[in-house]
MARZALO-547234 format. One record per residue (C-alpha): residue number from 1; residue in one letter; y, z, x. Coordinates in Angstrom, 1 decimal. Last residue first. Layout:
N
+-----+--------+--------+--------+--------+
: num : residu :     yy :     zz :     xx :
+-----+--------+--------+--------+--------+
: NUM :      A :      Y :      Z :      X :
...
+-----+--------+--------+--------+--------+
END
This chain:
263
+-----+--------+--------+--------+--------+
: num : residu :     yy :     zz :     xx :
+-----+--------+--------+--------+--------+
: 263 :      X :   11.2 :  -22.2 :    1.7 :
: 262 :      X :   10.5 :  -22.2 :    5.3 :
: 261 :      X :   11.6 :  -18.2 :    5.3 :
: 260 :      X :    8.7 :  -17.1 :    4.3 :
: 259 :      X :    9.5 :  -13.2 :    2.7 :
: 258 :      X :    7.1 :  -10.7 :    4.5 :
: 257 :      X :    4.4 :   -8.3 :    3.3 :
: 256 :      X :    1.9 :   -6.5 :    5.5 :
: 255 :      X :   -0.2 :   -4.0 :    4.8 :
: 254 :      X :   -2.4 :   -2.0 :    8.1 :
: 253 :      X :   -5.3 :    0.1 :    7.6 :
: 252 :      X :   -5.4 :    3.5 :    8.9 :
: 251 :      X :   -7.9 :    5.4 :   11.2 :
: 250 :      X :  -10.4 :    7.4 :   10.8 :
: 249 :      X :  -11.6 :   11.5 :   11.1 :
: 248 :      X :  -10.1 :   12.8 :    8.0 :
: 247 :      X :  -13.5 :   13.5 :    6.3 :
: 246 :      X :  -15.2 :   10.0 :    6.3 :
: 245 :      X :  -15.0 :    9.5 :    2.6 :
: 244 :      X :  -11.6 :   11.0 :    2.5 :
: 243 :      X :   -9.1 :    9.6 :    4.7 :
: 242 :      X :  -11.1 :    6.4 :    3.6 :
: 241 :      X :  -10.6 :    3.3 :    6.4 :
: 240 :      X :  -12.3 :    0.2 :    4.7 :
: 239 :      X :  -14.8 :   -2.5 :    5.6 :
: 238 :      X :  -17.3 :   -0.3 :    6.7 :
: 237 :      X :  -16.4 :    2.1 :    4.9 :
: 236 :      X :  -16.4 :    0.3 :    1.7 :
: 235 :      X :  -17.1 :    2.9 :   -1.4 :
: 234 :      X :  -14.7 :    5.4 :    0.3 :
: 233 :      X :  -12.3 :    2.5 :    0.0 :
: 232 :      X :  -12.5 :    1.5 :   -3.3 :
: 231 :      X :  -11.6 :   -2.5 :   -4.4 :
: 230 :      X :  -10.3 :   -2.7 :   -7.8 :
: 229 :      X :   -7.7 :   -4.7 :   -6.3 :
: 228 :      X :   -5.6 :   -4.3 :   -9.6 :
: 227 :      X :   -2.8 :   -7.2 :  -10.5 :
: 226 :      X :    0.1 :   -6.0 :  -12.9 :
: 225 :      X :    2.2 :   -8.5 :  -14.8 :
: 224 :      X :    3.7 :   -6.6 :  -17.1 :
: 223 :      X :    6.4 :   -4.4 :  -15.9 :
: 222 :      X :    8.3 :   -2.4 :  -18.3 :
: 221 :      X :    8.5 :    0.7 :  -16.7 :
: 220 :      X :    6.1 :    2.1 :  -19.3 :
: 219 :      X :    3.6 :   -0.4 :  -17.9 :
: 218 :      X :    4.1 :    0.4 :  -13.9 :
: 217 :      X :    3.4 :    4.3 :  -14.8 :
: 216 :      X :    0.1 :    3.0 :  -16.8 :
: 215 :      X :   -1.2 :    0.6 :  -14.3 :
: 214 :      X :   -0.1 :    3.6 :  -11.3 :
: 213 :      X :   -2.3 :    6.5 :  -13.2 :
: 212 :      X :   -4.7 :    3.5 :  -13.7 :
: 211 :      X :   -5.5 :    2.7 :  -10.3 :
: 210 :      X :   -5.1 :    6.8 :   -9.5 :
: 209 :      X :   -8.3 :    7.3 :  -11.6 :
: 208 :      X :   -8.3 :   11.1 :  -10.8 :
: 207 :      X :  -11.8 :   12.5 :  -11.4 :
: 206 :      X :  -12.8 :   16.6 :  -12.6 :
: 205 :      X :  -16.5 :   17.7 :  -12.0 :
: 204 :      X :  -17.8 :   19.3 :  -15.2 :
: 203 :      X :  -21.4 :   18.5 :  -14.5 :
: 202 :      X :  -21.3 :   15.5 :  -16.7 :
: 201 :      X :  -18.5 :   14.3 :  -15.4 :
: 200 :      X :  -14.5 :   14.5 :  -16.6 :
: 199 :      X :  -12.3 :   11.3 :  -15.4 :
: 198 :      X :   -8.3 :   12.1 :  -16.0 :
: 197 :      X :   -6.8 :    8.9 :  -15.9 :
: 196 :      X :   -8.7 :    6.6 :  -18.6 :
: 195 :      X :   -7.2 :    8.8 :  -21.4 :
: 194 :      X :   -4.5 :   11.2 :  -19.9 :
: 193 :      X :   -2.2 :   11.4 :  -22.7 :
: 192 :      X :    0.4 :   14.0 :  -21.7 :
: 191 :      X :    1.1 :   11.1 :  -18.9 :
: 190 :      X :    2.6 :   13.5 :  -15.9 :
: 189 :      X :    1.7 :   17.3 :  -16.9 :
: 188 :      X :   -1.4 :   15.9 :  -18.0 :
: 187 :      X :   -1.8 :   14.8 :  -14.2 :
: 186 :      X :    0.2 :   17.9 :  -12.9 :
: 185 :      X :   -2.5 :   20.0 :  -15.0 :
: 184 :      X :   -5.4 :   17.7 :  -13.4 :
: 183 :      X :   -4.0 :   18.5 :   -9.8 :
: 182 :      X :   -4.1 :   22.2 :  -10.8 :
: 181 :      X :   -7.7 :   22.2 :  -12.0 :
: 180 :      X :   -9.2 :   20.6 :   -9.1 :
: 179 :      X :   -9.7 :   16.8 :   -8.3 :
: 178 :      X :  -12.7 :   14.7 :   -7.2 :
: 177 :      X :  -11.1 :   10.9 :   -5.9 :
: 176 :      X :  -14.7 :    9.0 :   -5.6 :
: 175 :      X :  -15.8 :    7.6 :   -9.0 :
: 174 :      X :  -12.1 :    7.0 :   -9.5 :
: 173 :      X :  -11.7 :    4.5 :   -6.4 :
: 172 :      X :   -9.9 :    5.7 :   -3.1 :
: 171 :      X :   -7.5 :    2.8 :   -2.3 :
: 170 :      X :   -7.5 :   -1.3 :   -2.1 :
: 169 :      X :   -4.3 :   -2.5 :   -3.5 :
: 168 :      X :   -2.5 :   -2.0 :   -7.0 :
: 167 :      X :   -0.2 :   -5.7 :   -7.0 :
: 166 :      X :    3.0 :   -5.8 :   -8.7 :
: 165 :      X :    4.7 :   -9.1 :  -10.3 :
: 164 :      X :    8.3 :   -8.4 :  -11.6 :
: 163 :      X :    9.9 :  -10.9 :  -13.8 :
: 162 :      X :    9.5 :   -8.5 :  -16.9 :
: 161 :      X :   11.3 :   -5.0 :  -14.9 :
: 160 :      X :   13.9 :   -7.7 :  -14.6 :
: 159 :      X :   15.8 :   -7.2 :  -11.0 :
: 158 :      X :   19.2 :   -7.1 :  -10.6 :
: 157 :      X :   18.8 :   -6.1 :   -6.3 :
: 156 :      X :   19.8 :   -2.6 :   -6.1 :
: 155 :      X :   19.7 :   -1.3 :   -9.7 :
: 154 :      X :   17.0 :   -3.3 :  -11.5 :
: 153 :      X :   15.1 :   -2.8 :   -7.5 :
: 152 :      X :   16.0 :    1.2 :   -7.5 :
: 151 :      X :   13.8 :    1.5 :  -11.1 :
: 150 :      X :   10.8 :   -0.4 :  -10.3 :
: 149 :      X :   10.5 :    1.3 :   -7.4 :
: 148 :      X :   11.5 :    4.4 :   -9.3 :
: 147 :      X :    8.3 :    3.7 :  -11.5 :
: 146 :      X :    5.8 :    3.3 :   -9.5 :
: 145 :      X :    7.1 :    6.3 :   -7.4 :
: 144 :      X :    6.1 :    8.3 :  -10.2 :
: 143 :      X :    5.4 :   11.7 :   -9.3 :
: 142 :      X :    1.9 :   12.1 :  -10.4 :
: 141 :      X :    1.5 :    8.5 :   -7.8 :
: 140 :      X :    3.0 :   10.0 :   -4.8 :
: 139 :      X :    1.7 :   12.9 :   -5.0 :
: 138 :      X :   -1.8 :   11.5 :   -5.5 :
: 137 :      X :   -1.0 :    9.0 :   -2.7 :
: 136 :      X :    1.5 :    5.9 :   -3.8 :
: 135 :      X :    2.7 :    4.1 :   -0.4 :
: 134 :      X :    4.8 :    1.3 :   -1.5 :
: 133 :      X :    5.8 :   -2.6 :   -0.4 :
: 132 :      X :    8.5 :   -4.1 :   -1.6 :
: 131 :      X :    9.7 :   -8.4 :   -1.9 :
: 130 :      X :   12.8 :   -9.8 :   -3.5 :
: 129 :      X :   13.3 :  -12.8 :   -4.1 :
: 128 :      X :   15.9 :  -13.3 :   -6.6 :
: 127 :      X :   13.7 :  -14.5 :   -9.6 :
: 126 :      X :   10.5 :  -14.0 :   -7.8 :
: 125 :      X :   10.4 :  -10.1 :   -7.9 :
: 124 :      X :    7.9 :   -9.1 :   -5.9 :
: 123 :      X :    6.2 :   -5.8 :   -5.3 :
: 122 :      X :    3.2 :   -4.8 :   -3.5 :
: 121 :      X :    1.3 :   -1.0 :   -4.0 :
: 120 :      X :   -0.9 :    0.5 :   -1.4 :
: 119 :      X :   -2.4 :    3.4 :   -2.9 :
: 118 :      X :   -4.1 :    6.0 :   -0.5 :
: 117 :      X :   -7.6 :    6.2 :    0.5 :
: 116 :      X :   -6.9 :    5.3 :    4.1 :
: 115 :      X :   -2.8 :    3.5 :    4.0 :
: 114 :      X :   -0.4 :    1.9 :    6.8 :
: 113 :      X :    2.7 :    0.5 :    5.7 :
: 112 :      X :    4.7 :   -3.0 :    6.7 :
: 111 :      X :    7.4 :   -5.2 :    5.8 :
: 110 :      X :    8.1 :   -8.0 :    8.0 :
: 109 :      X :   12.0 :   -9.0 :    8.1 :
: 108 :      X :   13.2 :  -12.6 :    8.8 :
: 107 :      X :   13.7 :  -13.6 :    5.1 :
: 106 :      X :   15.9 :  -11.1 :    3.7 :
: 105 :      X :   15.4 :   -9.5 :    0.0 :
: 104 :      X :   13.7 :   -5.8 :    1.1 :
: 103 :      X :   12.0 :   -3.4 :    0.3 :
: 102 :      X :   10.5 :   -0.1 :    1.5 :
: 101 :      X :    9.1 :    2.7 :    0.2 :
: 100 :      X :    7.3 :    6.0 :    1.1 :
:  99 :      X :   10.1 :    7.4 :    3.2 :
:  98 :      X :   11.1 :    9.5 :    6.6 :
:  97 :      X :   12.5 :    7.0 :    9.3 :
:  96 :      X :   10.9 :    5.7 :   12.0 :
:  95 :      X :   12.4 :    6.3 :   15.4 :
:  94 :      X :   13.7 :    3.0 :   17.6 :
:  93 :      X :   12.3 :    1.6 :   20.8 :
:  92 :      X :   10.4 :   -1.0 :   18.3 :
:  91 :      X :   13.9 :   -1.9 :   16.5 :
:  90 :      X :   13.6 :   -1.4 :   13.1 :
:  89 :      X :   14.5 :   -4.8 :   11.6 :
:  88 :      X :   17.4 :   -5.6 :    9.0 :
:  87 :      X :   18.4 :   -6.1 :    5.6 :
:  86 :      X :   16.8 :   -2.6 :    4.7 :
:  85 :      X :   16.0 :   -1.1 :    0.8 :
:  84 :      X :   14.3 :    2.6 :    1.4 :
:  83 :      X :   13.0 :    4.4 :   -1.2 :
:  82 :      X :   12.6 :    8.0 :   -0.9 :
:  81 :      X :    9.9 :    9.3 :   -3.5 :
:  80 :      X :    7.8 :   11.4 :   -0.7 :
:  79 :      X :    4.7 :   11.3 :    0.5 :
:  78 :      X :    5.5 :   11.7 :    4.0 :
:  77 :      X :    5.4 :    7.8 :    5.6 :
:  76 :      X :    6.9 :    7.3 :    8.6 :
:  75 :      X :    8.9 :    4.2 :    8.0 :
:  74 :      X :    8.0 :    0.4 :    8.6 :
:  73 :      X :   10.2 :   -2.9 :    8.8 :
:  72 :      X :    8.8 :   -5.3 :   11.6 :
:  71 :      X :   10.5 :   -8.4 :   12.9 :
:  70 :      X :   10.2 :   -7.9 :   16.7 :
:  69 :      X :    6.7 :   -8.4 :   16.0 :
:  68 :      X :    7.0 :  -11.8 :   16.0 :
:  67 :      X :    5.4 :  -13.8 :   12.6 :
:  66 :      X :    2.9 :  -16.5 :   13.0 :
:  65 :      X :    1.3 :  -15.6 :   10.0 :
:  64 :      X :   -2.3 :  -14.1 :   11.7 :
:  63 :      X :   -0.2 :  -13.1 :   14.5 :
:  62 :      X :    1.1 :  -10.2 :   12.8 :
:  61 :      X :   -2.1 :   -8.5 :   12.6 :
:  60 :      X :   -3.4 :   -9.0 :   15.8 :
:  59 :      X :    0.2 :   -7.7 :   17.4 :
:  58 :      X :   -0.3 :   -4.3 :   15.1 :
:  57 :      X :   -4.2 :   -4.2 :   16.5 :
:  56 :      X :   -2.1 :   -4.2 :   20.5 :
:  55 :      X :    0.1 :   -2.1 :   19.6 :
:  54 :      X :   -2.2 :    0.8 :   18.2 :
:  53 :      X :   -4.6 :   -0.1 :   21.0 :
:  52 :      X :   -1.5 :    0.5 :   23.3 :
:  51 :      X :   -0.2 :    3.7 :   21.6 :
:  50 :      X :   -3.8 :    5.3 :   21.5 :
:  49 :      X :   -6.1 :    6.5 :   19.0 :
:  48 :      X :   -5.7 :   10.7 :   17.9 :
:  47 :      X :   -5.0 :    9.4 :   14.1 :
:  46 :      X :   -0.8 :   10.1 :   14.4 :
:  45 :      X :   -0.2 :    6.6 :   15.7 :
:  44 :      X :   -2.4 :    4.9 :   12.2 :
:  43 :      X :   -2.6 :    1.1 :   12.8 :
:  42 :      X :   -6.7 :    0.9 :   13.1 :
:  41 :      X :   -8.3 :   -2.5 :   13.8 :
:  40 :      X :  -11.9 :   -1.1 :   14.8 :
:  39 :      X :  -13.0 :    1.4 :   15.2 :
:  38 :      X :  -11.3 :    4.8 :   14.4 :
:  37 :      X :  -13.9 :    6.9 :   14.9 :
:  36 :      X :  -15.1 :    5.3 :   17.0 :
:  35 :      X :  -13.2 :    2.7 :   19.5 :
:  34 :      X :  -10.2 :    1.2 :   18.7 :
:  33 :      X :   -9.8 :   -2.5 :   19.7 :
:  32 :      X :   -9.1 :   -4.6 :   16.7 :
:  31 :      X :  -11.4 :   -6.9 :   14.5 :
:  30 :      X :  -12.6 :   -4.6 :   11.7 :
:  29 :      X :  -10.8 :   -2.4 :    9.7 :
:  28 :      X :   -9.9 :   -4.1 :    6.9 :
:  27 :      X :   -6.0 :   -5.5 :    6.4 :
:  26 :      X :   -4.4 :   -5.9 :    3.7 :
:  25 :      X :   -1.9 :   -9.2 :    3.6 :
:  24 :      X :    0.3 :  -10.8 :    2.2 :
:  23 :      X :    2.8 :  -14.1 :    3.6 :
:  22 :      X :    5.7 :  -15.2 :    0.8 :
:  21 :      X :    6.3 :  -18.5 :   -0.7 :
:  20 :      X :    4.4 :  -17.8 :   -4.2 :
:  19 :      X :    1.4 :  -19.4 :   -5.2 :
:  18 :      X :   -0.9 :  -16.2 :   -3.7 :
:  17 :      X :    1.2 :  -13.0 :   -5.4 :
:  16 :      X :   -1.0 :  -13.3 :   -8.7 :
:  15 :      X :   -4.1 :  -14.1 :   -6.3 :
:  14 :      X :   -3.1 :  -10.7 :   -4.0 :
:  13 :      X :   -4.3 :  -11.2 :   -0.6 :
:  12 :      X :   -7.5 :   -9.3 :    1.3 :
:  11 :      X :   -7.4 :   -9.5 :    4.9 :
:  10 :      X :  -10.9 :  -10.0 :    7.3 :
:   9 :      X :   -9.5 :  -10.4 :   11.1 :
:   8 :      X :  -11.3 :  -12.3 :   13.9 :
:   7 :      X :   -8.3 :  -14.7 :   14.3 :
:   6 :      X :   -8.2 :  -15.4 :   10.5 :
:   5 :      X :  -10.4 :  -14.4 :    7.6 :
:   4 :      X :   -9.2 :  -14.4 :    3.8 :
:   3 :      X :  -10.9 :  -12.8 :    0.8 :
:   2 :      X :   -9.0 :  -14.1 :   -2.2 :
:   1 :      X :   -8.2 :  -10.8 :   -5.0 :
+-----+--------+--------+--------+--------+
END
């Protein structure tokens, strides 16, 4: 991944996704107003923060590509499979609506999700320009919405599972993500084979490598050009927001992901 500081903001981009003309971006948590817990550039409405420091990080974010507000696509996200393919805005006066993907093949429109241990996942398909962004918890990711993203942009758009280039983003790293007994039987439930998925410690303490749950899901779909952040989140939080690592009490980092319309 390139490391990438602008206006007071650290974002990580995708190097696979970098020669392309789009604008990517994942956002750390510093440079916004929030105070503690959720300092600083936190994006999550239902964290306890306010609506205007909310705005006000969100407005930071975009300014960092030049691109208005006005131009955001983002959902309330209920880890769920419903995909959601827009060709226009959501109004800022306007409700969210309920999914866990979005994409989208119109210049003009910012996508835009908000993660803290969670997967974010980054589509494009550079044969008809397409771009997605997905939100792939542990639900999300036994349930494979890897793969229907895959599957609703062959359908919606004529995408090539082979001319697809997805990125696995910063999110809760195995040596961190302990799971019980019934998430591990929906894990062999989901692969069979879980190799390299399931993690078992010395003590008998049960790991979920959701990087490679999602590697593995976007393989079998046929996609083969797969980038992985490695980067954990309850490793980093100081850098990161981890849902986990600091016991529900932080914010949410922002993803961005917009088509440049220059080219």
């Amino acid at each position: 991944m390139i490391l990438r500081n602008e206006n007071g903001l650290s974002f990580v981009q995708f190097e696979s996704l970098a020669h392309y003309p789009i604008h990517q971006g994942i956002f750390g948590r510093k440079g916004g107003v929030s105070p503690s817990p959720w300092d600083s550039l936190n994006l999550g409405g239902l964290s306890g923060d306010t609506r205007e420091n909310i705005i006000e990080n969100r407005k930071r974010i975009f300014s960092c590509f030049n691109l208005p507000v006005e131009s955001i696509f983002d959902v309330w996200q209920v880890h769920g499979n419903r995909i959601i393919c827009t060709e226009s805005n959501r109004p800022l006066d306007k409700e969210h609506e309920k999914a866990d993907a979005i994409f989208t093949d119109r210049p003009g429109i910012t996508l835009f999700m908000r993660f803290a241990d969670c997967v974010p996942l980054f589509f494009y398909d550079p044969k008809n320009n397409v771009i997605g962004i997905a939100h792939a918890g542990r639900i999300g990711t036994l349930n494979r919405i890897a793969a229907d993203c895959i599957a609703s942009m062959e359908k919606t758009y004529g995408s090539l599972p082979g001319d697809i280039v997805v990125g696995i983003g910063p999110s809760i790293g195995p040596d961190h993500y302990e799971v019980k007994e019934d998430v591990a039987s929906d894990a062999e439930a989901c692969f069979g084979e879980t190799e390299g998925i399931l993690l078992q410690a010395s003590d008998g303490k049960i790991f979920l490598n959701l990087w490679e749950a999602n590697r593995r899901i976007l393989l079998e779909a046929g996609v083969r050009n797969i980038e992985l952040a490695e980067i954990c989140t309850a490793c980093h939080t100081d850098t990161w927001f981890s849902h986990r690592a600091e016991n529900g009490k932080t914010g949410r980092f922002g993803a961005l992901l917009a088509l440049n319309g220059n080219h």
